[in-house]
C-alpha positions as CSV (number, residue, x, y, z in Angstrom):
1,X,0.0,0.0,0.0
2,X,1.2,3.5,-0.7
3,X,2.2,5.3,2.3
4,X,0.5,8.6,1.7
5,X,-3.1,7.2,0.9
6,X,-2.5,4.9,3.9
7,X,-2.1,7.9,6.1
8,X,-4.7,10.4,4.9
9,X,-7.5,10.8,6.7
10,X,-6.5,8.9,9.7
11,X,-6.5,9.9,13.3
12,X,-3.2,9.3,14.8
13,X,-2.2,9.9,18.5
14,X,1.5,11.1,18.7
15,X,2.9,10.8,22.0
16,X,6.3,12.2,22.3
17,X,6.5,15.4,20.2
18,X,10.4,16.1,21.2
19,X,13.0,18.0,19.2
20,X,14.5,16.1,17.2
21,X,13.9,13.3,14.0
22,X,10.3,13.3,15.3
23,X,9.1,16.9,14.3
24,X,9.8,15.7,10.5
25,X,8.0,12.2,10.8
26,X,5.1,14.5,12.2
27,X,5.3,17.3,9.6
28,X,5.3,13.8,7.3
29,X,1.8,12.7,8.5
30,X,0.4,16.4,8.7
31,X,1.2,17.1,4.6
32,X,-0.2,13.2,3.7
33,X,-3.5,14.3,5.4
34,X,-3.7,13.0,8.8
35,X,-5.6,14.0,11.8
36,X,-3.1,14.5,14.3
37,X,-3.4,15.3,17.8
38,X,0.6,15.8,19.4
39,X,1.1,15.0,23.1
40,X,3.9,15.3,24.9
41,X,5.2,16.1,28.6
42,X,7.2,19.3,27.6
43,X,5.5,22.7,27.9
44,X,4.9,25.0,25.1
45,X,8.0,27.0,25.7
46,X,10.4,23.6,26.1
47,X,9.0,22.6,22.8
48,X,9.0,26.1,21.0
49,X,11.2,25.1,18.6
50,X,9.5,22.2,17.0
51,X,6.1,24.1,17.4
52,X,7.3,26.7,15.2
53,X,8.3,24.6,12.8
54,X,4.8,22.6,12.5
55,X,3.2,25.9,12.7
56,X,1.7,26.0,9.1
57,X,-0.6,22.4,9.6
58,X,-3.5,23.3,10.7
59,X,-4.7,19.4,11.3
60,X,-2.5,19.1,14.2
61,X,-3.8,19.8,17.8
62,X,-1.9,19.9,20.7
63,X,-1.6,18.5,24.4
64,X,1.7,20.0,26.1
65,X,2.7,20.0,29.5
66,X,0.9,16.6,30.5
67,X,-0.6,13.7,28.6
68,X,-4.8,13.2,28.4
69,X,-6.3,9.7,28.0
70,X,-9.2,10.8,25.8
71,X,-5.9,11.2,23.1
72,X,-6.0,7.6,23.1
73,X,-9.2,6.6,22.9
74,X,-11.5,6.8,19.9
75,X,-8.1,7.0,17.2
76,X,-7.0,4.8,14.7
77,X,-3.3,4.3,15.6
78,X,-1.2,6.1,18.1
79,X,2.5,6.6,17.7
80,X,4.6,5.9,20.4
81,X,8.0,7.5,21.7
82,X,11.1,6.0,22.4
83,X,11.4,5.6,26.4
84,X,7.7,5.5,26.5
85,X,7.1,3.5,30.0
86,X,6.5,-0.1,29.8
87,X,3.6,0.6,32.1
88,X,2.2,3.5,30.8
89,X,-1.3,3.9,31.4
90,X,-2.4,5.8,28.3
91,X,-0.8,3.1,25.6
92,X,-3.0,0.4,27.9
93,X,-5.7,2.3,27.2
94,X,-5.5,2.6,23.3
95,X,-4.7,-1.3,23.4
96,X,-7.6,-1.4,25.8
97,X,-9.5,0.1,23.3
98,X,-8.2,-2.2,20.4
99,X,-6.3,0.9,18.8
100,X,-2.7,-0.5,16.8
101,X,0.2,0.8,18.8
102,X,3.5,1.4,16.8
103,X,7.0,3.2,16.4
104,X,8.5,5.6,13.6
105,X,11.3,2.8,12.5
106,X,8.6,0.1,12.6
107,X,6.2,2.0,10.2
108,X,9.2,2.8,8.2
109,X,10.2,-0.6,7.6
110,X,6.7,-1.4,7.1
111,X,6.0,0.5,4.1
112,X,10.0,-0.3,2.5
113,X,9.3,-3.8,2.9
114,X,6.6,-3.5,0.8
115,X,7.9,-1.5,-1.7
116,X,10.3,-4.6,-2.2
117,X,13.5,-2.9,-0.2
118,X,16.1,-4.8,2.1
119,X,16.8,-3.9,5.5
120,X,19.5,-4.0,7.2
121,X,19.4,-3.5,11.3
122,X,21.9,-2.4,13.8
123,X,21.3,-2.8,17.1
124,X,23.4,-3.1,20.8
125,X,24.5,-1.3,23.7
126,X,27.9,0.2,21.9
127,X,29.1,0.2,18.5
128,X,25.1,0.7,16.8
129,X,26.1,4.0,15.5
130,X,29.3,3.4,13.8
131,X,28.7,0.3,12.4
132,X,25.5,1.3,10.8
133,X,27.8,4.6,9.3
134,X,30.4,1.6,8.3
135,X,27.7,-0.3,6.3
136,X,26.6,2.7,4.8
137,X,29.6,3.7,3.5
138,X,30.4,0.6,2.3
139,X,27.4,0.3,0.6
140,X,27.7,3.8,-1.1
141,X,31.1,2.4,-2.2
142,X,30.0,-0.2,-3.9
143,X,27.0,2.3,-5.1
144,X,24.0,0.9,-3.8
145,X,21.0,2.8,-3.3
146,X,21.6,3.2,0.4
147,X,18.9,5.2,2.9
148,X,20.7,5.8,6.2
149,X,18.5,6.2,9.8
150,X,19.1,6.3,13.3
151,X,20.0,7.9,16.2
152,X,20.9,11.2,14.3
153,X,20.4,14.4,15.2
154,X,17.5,15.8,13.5
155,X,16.8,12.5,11.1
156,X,13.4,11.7,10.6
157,X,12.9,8.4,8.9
158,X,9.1,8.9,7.6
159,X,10.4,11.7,5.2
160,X,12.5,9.1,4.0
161,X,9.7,6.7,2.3
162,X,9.8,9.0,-1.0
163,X,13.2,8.0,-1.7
164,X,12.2,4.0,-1.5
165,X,12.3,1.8,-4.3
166,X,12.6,-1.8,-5.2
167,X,16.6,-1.6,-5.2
168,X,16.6,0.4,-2.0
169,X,18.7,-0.9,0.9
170,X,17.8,0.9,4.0
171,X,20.5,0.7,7.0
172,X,18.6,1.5,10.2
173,X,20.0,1.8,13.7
174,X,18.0,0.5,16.3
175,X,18.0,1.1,19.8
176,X,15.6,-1.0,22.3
177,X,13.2,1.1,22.3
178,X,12.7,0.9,18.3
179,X,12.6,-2.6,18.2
180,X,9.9,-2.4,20.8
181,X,8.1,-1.5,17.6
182,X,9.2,-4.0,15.2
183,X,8.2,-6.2,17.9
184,X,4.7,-5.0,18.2
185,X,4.3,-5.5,14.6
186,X,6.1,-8.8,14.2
187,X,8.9,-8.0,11.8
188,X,13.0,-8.3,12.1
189,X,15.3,-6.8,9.5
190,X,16.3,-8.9,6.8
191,X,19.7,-8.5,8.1
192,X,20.0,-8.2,11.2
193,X,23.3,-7.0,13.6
194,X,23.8,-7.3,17.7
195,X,26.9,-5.4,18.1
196,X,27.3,-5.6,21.9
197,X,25.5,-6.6,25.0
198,X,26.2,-4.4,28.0
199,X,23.8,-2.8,31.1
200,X,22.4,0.2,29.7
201,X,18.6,1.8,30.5
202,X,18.1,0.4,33.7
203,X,16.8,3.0,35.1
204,X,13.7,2.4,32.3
205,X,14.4,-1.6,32.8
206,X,14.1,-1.1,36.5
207,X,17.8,-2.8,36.6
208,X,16.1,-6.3,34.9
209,X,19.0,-7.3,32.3
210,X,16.0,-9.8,30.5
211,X,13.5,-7.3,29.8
212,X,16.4,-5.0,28.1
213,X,17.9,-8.2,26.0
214,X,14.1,-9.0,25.0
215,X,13.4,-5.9,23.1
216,X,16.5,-6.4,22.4
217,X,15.8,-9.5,20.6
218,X,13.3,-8.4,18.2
219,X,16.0,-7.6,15.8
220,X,16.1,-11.4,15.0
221,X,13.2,-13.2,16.5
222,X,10.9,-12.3,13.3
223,X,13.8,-13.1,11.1
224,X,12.9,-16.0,8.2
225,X,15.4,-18.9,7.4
226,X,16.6,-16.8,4.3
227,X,17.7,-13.7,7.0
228,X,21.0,-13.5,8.5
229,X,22.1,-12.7,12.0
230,X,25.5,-11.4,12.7
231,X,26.1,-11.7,16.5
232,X,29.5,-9.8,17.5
233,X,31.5,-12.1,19.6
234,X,31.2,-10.0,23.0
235,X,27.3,-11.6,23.7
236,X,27.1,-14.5,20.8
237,X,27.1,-17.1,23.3
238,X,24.9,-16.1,25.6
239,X,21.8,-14.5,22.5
240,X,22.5,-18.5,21.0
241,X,21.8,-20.0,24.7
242,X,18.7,-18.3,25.6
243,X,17.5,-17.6,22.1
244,X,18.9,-20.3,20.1
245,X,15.6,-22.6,19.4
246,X,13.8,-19.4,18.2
247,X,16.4,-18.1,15.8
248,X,15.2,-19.3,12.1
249,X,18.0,-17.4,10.0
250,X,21.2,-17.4,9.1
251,X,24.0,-17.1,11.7
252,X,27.3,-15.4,12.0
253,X,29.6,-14.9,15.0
254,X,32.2,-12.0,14.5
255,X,35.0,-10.2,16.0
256,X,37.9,-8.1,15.5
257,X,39.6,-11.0,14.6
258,X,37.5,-11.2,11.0
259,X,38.6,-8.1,10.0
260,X,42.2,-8.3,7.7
261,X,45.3,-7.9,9.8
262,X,46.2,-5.9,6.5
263,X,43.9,-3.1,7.0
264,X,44.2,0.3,8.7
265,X,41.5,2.1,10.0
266,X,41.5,5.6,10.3
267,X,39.9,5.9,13.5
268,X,41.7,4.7,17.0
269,X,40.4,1.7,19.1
270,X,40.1,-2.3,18.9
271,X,36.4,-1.9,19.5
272,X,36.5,0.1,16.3
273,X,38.2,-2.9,14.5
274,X,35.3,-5.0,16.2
275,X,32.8,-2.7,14.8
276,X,34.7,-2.4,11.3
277,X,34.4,-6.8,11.3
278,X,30.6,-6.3,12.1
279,X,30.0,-4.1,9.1
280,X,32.7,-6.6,6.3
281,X,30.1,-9.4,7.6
282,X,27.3,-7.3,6.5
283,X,28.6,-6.6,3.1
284,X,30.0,-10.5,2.6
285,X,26.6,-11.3,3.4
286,X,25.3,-8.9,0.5
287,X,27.9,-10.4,-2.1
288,X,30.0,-7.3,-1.8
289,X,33.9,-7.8,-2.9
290,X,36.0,-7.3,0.4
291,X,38.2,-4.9,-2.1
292,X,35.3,-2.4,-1.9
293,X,34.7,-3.1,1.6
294,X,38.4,-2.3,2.6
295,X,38.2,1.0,0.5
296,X,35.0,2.1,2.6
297,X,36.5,1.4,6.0
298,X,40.2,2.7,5.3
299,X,38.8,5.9,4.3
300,X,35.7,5.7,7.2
301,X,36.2,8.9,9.0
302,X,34.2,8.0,11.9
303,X,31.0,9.1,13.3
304,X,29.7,12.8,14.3
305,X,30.1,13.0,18.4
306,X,31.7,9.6,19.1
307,X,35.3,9.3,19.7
308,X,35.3,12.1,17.0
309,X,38.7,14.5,16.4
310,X,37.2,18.0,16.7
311,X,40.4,20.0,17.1
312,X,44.3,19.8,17.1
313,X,46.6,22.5,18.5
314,X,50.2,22.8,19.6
315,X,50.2,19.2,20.3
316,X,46.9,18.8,22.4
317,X,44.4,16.6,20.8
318,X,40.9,17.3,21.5
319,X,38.2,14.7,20.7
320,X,34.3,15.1,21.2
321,X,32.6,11.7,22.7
322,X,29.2,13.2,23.9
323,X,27.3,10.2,23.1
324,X,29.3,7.7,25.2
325,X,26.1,7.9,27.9
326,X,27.3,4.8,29.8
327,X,30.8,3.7,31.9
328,X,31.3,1.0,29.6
329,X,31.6,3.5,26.7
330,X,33.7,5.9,28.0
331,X,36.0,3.1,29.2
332,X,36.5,1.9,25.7
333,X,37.3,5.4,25.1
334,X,39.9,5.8,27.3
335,X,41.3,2.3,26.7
336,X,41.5,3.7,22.9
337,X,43.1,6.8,23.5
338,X,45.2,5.9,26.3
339,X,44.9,7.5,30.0
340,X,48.4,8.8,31.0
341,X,47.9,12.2,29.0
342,X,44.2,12.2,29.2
343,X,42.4,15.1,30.5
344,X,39.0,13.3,31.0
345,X,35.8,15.8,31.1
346,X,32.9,13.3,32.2
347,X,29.8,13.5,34.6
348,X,25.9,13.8,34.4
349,X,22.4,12.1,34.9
350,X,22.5,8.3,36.7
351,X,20.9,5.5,34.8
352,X,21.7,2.8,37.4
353,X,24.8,1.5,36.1
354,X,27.6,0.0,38.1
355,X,30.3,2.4,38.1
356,X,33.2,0.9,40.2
357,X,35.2,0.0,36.6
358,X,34.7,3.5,35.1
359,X,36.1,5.0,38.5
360,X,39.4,2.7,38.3
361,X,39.4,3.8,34.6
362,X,39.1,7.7,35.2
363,X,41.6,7.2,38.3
364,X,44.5,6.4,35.4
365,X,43.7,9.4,33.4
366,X,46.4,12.8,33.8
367,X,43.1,14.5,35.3
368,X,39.5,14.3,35.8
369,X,37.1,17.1,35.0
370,X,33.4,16.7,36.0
371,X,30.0,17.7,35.1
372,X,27.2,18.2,37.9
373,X,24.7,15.5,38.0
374,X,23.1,13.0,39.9
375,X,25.5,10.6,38.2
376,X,28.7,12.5,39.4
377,X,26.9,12.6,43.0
378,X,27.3,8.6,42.9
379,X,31.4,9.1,41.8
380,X,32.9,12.5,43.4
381,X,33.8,11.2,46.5
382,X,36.2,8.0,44.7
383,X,37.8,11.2,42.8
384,X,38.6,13.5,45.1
385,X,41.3,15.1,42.6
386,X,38.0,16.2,40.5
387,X,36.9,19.4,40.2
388,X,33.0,19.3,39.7
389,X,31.4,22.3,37.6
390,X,27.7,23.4,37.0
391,X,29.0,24.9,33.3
392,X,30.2,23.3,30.1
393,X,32.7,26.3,30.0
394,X,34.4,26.0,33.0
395,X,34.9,22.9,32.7
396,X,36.6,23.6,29.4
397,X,38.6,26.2,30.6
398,X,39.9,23.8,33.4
399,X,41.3,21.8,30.8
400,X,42.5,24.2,28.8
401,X,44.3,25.4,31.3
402,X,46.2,22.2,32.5
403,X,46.6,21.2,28.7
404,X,50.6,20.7,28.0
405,X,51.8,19.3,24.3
406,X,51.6,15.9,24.0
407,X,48.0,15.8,26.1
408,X,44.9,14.9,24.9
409,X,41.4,16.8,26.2
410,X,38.6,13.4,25.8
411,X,35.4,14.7,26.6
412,X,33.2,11.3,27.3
413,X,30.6,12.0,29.8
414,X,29.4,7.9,30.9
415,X,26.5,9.7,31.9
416,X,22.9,10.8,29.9
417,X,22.9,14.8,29.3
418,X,19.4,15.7,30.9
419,X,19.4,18.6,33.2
420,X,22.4,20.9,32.2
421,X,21.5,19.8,28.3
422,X,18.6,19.3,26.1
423,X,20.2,16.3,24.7
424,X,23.2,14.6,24.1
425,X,23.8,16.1,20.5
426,X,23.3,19.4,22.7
427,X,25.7,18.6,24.6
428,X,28.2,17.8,21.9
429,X,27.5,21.2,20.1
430,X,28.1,23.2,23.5
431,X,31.2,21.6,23.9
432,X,32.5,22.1,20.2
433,X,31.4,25.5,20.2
434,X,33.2,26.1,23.5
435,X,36.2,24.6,22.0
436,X,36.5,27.1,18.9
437,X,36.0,29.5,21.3
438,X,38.6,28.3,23.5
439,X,41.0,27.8,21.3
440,X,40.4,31.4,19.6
441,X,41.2,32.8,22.6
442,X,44.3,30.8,23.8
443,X,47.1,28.3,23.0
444,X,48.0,26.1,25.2
């Protein structure tokens, strides 16, 4: 069925409204003829961006500042957001009511599926993001007709449906809370990668490990015997154990190991060589010569906002890493980059992870710069050496100032950005722009 007429004329709930890819996958259903009614938490002012840039429909309505349950009664689907409770009492009530419940990604794959493209899925606690760039850039390479979605700043997948066609090959990242959609409508990619298996969420998962792996999950468990899995190494064993009798496709274990001793990658870390073997199993799996695979990831620059080189300056390296939101990130990080000459600015919002690695970790770096937040709260006291401080440019000046040649300046937070940041790609913009400010007004 064509998207657009599928959409026009129906009465769909939005719940999350937020500032990000969402605003376009709304803007989406608004010009294709819905009847839209957008709820969210935030206030008007919190959400004044996106509201001025949906300003022209006139078939949307509003609910800001709370959520109503008569939104989810009497509609035809409602739209969920990621991080939506599991217990939330207005989705029980739509399914109460018999109304279909889905995602953004989910009716995305939905509609490609049926316009005969492949999909490919990325999904784990580290490594999602950059293997799903690695794929698409491999597939570019090799010039496929490649659409690219995720967790990017601004990306709205919906808009993307005019750009599918039969040859399509959409690369999709997929956090849990996606695949709780393509679990609620009973579909897997046709390709399907688990990068890594780590705690993450538990504040939404109320710190049960299963209930995180079985979202989790959905990127295979719909999968048909003509799919393929590609399990990273790190969790392979343990996804086959509990999972095993329900996987139906194709199976592939990887690691770093896969990847040709022979080939240099641009950007630092053995996780990165991991991720790079994740991405060569993709395109082997596709028929893809490994010649055009090794051009792609030899010349793969690395993603916006992970372990990314923003600036070097009489010998101080300064890399942005504003989406590493747990310890086990920021610990691959440092292990990368090494800790000696590391000036580590980290610190923020608590999601219930154990932190007693990440403090040993931080306690090896040249000095540790912290962020106020209920995170920090849980490590200040193991790092008394830290300076804790309420402002992105203090904190930057600190390291600025304690910067010698030879040292690198990591910023890798291990914590989630809410409070002091809208976001975490807030976050990483604050901190870049702080940088060229920095470093307009200083050497080191």
């Amino acid at each position: 069925m064509d998207a657009s007429a599928y959409f026009r004329g129906k009465r769909i709930t939005v719940m999350g409204l937020g500032l990000l890819g969402g605003v376009g996958d709304i803007a989406y259903l608004a010009e294709n003829g819905a009847d839209i009614i957008a709820t969210d938490l935030k206030n008007e002012e919190e959400l004044r961006p996106s509201l001025e840039a949906l300003k022209k429909f006139s078939n949307i309505r509003y609910t800001l500042g709370r959520h109503d349950i008569a939104d989810f009664c009497d509609r035809d689907l409602i739209i969920k957001a990621p991080s939506t409770p599991l217990d939330s009492i207005y989705i029980a009530e739509a399914r109460k009511n018999g109304i279909q419940v889905t995602m953004w990604s989910a009716l995305f794959a939905k509609f490609a599926r049926e316009a005969g493209a492949a999909i490919i899925g990325i999904t784990g606690t580290r490594g999602k993001s950059t293997v799903t760039a690695m794929i698409a850039s491999i597939l570019r390479t090799a010039e496929k007709n490649v659409i690219e979605g995720g967790n990017m700043q601004g990306t709205s997948v919906l808009t993307q449906l005019a750009k599918v066609t039969a040859d399509s090959i959409a690369v999709l990242e997929l956090d849990s809370w996606k695949l709780q959609g393509f679990g609620e409508a009973n579909i897997s990619p046709n390709i399907g990668v688990f990068t890594t298996f780590y705690p993450d969420h538990m504040n939404y998962y109320m710190d049960n490990m299963d209930a995180y792996l079985a979202d989790k999950a959905n990127i295979f468990l719909y999968q048909k015997p003509e799919d393929t899995l590609i399990l990273g190494k790190q969790f392979a064993a343990t996804v086959i154990e509990k999972y095993g009798d329900e996987i139906k496709s194709k199976t592939v274990v990887v690691d770093e190991l896969k990847l040709p001793d022979t080939w240099t990658l641009c950007i630092p870390g053995q996780h990165n060589r991991y991720n790079a073997a994740l991405a060569l199993a993709v395109a082997r799996a596709l028929g893809i010569d490994d010649s055009v695979s090794c051009r792609a990831l030899e010349s793969f620059a690395g993603v916006p906002g992970r372990l990314e080189l923003i600036a070097e300056k009489n010998g101080v390296k300064i890399y942005n890493d504003t989406t590493s939101t747990t310890p086990t990130s920021t610990i691959a990080a440092l292990s990368a980059l090494g800790t000696e000459y590391t000036i580590v600015i980290a610190g923020g919002t608590d999601k219930n992870l154990e932190l007693n690695m990440l403090v040993q970790k931080l306690k090896e770096a040249k000095m540790v710069i912290l962020l106020a937040g209920n995170g920090t709260d849980r490590i200040k006291d193991q790092l008394p050496d830290a300076t804790i401080y309420g402002s992105i440019a203090d904190a930057v000046a600190d390291a600025f100032a304690h910067a010698k040649s030879g040292d690198t300046i990591l910023f890798s937070p291990a914590f989630t950005s809410f409070g002091m940041f809208k976001n975490e790609f807030d976050r990483g913009d604050q901190f870049v722009e702080q940088i060229k400010n920095s470093l307009h007004d200083r050497d080191f």
